[in-house]
PAZAPA-4460 file (N, C-alpha, C; in steps of 0.05 Angstrom, whole numbers, plus 32768, in hexadecimal, padded with zeros to 4 digits):
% residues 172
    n_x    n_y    n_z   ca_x   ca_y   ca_z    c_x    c_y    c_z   seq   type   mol
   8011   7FE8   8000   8000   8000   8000   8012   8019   8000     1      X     A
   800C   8028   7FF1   8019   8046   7FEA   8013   8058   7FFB     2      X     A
   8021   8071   8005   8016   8080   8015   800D   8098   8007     3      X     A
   8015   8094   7FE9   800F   80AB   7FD9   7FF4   809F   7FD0     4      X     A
   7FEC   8097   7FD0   7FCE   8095   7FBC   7FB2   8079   7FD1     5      X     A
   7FA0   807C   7FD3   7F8F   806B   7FD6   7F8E   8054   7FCD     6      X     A
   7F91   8037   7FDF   7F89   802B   7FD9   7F68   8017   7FDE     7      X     A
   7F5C   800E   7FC6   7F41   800A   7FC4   7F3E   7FE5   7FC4     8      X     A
   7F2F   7FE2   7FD6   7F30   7FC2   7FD3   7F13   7FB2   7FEB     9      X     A
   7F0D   7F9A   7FDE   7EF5   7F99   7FE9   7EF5   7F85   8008    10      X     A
   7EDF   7F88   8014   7EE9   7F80   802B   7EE8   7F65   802A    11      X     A
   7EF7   7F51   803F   7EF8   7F34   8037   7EEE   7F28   8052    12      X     A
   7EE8   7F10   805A   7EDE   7F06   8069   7EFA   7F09   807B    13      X     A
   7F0C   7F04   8080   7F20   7F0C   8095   7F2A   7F29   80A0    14      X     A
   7F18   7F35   808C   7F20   7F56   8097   7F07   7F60   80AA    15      X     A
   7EF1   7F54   80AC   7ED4   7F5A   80B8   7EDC   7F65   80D1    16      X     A
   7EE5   7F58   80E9   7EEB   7F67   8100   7F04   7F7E   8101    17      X     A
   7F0E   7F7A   80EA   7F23   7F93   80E8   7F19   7FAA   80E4    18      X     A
   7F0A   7FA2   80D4   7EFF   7FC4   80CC   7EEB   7FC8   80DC    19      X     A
   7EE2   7FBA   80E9   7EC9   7FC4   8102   7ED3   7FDB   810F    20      X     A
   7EEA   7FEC   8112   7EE6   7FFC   812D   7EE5   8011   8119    21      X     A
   7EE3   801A   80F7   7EE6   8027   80EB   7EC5   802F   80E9    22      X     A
   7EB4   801C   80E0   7E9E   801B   80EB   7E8A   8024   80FF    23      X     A
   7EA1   8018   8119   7E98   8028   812F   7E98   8042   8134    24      X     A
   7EAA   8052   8125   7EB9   8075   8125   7E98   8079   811B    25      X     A
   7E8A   806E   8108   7E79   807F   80FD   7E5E   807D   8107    26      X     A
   7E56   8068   8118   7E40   8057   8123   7E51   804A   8145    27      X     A
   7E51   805C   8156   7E5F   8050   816D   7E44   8038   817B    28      X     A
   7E2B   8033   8179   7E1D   8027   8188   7E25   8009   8178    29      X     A
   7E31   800C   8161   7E32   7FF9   8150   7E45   7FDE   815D    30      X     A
   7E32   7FBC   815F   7E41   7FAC   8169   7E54   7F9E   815B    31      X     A
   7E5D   7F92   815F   7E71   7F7F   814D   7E60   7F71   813D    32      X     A
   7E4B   7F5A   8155   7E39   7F45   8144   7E29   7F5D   812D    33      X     A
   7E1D   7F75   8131   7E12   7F83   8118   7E22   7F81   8109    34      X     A
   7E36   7F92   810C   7E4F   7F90   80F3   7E48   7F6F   80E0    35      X     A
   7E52   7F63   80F3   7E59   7F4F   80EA   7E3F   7F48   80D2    36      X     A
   7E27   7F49   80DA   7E10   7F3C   80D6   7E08   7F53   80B7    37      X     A
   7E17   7F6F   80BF   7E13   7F7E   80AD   7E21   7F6F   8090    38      X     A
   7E3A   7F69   8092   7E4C   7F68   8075   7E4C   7F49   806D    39      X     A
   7E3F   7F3E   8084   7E41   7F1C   8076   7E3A   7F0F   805A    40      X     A
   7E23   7F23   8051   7E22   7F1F   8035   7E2E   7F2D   8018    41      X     A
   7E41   7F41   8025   7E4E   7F59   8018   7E67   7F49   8012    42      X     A
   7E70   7F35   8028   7E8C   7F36   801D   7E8F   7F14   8013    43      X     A
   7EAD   7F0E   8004   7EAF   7EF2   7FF7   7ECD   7EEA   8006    44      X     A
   7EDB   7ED6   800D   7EF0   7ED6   800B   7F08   7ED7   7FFB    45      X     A
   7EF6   7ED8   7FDC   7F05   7EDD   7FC8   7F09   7F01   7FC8    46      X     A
   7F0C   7F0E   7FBF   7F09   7F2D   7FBB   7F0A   7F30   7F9E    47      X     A
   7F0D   7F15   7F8A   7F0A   7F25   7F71   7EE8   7F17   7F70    48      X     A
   7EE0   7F10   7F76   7EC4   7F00   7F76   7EB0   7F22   7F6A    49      X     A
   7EA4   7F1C   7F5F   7E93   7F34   7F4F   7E6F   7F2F   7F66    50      X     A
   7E71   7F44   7F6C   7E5B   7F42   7F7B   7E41   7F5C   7F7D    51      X     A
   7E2F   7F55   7F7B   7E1C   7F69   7F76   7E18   7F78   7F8D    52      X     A
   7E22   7F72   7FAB   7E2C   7F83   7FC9   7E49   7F7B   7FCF    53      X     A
   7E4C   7F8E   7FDA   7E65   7F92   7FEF   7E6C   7FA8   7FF5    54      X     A
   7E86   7FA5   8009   7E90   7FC0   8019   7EA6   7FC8   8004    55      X     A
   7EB2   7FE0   8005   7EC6   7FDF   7FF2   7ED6   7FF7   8008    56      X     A
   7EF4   7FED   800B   7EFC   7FF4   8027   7F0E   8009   8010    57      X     A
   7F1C   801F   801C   7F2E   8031   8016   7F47   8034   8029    58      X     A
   7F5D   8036   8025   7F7B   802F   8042   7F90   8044   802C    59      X     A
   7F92   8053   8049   7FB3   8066   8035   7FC8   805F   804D    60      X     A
   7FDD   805E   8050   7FF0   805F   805F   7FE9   8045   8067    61      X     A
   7FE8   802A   805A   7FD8   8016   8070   7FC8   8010   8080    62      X     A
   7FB2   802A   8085   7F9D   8028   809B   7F90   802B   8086    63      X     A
   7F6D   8020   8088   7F5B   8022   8089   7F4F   8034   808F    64      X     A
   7F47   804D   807C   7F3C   8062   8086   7F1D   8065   8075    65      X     A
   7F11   805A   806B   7EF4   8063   805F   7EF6   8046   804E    66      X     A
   7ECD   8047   8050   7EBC   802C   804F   7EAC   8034   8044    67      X     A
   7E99   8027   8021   7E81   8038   801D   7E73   800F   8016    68      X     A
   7E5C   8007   8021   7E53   7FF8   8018   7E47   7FF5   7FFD    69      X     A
   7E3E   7FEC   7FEF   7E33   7FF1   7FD4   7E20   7FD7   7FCF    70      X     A
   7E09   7FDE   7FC2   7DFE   7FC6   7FAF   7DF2   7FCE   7F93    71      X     A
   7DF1   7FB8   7F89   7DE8   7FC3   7F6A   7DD1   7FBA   7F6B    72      X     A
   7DBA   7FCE   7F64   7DA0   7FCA   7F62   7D8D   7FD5   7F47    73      X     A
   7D7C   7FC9   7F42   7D70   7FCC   7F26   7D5F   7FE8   7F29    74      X     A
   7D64   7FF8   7F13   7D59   8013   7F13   7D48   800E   7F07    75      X     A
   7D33   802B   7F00   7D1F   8028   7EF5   7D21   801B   7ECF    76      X     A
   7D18   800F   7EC7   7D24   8006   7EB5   7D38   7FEC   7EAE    77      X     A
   7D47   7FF2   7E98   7D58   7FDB   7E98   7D76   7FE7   7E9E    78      X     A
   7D78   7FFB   7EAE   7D8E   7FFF   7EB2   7D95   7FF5   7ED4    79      X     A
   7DB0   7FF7   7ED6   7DAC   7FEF   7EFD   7DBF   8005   7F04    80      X     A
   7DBC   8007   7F1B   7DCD   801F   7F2F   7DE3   8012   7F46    81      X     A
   7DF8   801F   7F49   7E03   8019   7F5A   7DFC   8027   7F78    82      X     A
   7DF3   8026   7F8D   7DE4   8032   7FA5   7DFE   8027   7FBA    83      X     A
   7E07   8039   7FBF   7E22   8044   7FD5   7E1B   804B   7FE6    84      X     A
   7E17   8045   8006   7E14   8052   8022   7E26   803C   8032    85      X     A
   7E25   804C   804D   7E31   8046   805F   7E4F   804C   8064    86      X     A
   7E52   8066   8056   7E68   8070   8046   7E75   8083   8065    87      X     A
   7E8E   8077   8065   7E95   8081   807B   7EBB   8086   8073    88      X     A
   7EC6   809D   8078   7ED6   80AC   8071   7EDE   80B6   8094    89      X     A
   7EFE   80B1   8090   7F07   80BE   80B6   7F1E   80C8   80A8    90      X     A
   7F2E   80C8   8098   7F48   80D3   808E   7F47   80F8   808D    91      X     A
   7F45   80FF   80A3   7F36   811E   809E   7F53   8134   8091    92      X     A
   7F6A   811E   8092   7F81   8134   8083   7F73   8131   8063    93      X     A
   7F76   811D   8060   7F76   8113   8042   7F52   8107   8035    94      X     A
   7F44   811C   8044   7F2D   810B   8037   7F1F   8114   8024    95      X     A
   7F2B   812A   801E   7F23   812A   7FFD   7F37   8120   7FDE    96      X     A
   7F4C   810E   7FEA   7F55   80FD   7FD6   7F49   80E6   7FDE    97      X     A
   7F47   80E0   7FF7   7F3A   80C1   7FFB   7F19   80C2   7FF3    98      X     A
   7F04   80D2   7FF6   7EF3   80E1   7FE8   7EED   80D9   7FC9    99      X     A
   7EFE   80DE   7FBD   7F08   80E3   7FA3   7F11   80C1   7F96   100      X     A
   7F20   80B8   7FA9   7F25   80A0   7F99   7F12   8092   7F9C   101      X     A
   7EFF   8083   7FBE   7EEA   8084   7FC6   7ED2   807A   7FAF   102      X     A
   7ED3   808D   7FA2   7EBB   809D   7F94   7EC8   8087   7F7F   103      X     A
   7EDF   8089   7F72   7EE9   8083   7F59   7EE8   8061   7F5D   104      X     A
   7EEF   805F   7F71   7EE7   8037   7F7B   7ED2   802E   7F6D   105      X     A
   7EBE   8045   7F7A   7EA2   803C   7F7A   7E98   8040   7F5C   106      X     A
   7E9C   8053   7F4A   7E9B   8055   7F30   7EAA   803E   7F21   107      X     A
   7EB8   8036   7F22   7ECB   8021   7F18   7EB9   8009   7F22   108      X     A
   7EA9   7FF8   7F33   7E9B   7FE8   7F3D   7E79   7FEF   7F29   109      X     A
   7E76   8009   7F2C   7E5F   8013   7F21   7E5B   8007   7EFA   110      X     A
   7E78   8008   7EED   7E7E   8005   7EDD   7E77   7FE2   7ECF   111      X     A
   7E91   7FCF   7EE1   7E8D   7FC3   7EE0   7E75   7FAE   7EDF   112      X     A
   7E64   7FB9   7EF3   7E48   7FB2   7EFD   7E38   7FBD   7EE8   113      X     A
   7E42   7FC6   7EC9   7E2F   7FE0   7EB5   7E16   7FE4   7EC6   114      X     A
   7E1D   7FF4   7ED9   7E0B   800D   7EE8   7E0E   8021   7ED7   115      X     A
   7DEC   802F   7ED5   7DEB   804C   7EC7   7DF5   8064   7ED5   116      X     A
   7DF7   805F   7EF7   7DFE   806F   7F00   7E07   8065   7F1E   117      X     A
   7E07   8075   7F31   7E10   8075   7F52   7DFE   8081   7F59   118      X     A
   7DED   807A   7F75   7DE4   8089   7F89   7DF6   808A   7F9C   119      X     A
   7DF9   809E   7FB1   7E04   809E   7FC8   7DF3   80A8   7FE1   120      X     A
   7DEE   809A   7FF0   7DE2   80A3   800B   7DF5   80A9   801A   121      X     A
   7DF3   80C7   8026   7E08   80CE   8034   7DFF   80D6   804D   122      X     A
   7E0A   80DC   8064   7E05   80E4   807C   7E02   8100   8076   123      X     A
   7DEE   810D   8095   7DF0   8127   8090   7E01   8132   8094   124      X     A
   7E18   812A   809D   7E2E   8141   80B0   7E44   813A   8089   125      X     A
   7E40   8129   807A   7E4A   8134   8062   7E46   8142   8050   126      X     A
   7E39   815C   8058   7E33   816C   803B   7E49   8168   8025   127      X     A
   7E6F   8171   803B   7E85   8176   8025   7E7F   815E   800E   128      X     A
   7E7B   8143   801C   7E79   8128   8008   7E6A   8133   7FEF   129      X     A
   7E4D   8137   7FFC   7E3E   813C   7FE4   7E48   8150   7FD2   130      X     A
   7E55   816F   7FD6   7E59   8179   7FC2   7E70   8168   7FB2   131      X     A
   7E84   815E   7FBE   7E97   8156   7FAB   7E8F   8138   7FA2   132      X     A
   7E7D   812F   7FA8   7E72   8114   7F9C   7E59   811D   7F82   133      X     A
   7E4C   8132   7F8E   7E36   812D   7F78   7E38   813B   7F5F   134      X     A
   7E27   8128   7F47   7E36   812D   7F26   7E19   8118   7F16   135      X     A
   7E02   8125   7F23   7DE7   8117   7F13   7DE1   8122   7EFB   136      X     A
   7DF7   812D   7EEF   7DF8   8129   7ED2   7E0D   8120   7EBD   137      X     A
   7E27   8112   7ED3   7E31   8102   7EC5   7E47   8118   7EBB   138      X     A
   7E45   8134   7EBD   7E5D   8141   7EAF   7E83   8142   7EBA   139      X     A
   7E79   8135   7ED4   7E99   8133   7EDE   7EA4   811A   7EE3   140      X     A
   7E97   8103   7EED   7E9E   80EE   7EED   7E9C   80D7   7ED5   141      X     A
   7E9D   80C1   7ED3   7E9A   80B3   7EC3   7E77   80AA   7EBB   142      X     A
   7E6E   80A5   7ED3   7E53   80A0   7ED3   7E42   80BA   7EE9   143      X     A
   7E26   80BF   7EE2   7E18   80CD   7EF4   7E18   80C5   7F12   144      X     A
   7E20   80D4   7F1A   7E24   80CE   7F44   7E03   80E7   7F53   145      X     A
   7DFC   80DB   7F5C   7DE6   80E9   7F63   7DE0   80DB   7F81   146      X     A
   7DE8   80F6   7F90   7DE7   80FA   7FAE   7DD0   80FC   7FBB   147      X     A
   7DCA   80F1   7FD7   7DB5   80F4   7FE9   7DB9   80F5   8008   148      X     A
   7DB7   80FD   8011   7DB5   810A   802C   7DAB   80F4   803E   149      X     A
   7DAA   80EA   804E   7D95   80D5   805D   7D90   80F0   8078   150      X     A
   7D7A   80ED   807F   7D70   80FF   8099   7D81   80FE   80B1   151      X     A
   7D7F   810A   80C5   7D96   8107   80D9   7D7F   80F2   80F1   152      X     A
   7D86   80E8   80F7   7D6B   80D1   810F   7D66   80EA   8128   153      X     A
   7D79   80F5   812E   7D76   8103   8148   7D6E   811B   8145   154      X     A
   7D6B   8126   8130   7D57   8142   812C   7D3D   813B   811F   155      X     A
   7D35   8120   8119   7D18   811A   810C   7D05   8111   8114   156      X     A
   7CF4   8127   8115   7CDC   811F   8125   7CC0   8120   8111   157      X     A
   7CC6   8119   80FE   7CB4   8121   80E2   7CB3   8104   80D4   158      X     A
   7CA6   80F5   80DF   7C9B   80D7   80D3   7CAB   80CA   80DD   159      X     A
   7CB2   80B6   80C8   7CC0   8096   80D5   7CDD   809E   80CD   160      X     A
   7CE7   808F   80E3   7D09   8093   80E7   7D17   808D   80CE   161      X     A
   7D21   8093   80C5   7D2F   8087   80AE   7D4E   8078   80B2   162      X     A
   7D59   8068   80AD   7D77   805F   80B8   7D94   8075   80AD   163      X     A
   7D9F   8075   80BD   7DBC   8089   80AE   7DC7   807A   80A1   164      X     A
   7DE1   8084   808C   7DED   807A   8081   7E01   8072   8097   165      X     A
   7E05   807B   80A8   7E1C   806C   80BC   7E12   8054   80D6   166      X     A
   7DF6   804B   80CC   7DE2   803F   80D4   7DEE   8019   80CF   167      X     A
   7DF1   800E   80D8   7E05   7FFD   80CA   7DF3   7FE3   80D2   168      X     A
   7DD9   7FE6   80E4   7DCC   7FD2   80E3   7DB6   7FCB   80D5   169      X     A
   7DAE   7FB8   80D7   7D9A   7FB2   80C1   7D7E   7FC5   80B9   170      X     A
   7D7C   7FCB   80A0   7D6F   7FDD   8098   7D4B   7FCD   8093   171      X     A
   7D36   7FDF   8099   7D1C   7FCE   8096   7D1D   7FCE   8081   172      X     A
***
């Protein structure tokens, strides 16, 4: 691993409790068995295994610094989307290169998977994400990236709770 540039790679069944406390930075109520119970179907022991979920981990200097889960799901039509949350970024020197490559993982996965585009569910406390992520017309990145906000749980008192993106347990 380089200390000049990001490296992008997916998570594997021996890395699951490793990256748990990375997890935890973003979701502290978050248990291990959730964790655990969260990525069991995300990850392969192979890592080149082609899979329509998984985590896709990011590490500069050798640590593990940012996690965006992903699945490919069928859009309206015959096209499919790549849908990105749980996107969690702690590298606060460098996180708009880790940001940036991040993003470029997930486009490159988006690709392969011929997705028309990327959603990203992002937390609220990421606006910066969203401006430098969102591109729902496709003019800067390779494919259209089109951003969404998820509500914050602790200021919503306006219907049914909705889960955060740093929400890491099971979604209804």
């Amino acid at each position: 691993m380089s200390a000049d540039r990001t490296d992008l790679f997916a998570l594997t069944t021996d890395q699951i409790d490793l990256v748990f406390p990375l997890a935890r930075e973003a979701d502290p109520q978050l248990s291990l068995d959730d964790w655990r119970s969260f990525v069991e179907s995300r990850v392969s022991a192979n890592p080149s295994d082609r899979q329509t979920s998984g985590v896709l981990l990011a590490a500069r200097n050798s640590n593990i610094r940012g996690l965006a889960a992903y699945d490919v799901s069928p859009a309206n039509g015959p096209d499919e989307v790549l849908k990105a949350h749980h996107i969690v970024i702690i590298d606060r020197t460098r996180e708009r290169y880790l940001a940036t490559d991040l993003l470029g993982g997930l486009l490159r996965i988006a690709e392969t998977a011929q997705c028309s585009r990327v959603c990203a569910e992002l937390p609220p406390t990421s606006r910066w994400l969203h401006t430098r992520w969102s591109d729902p017309g496709g003019r800067v990145f390779r494919l259209p990236v089109e951003c969404f906000t998820m509500p914050d749980i602790a200021g919503s008192d306006d219907g049914p709770v909705a889960t955060t993106v740093v929400d890491f347990r099971r979604r209804n």
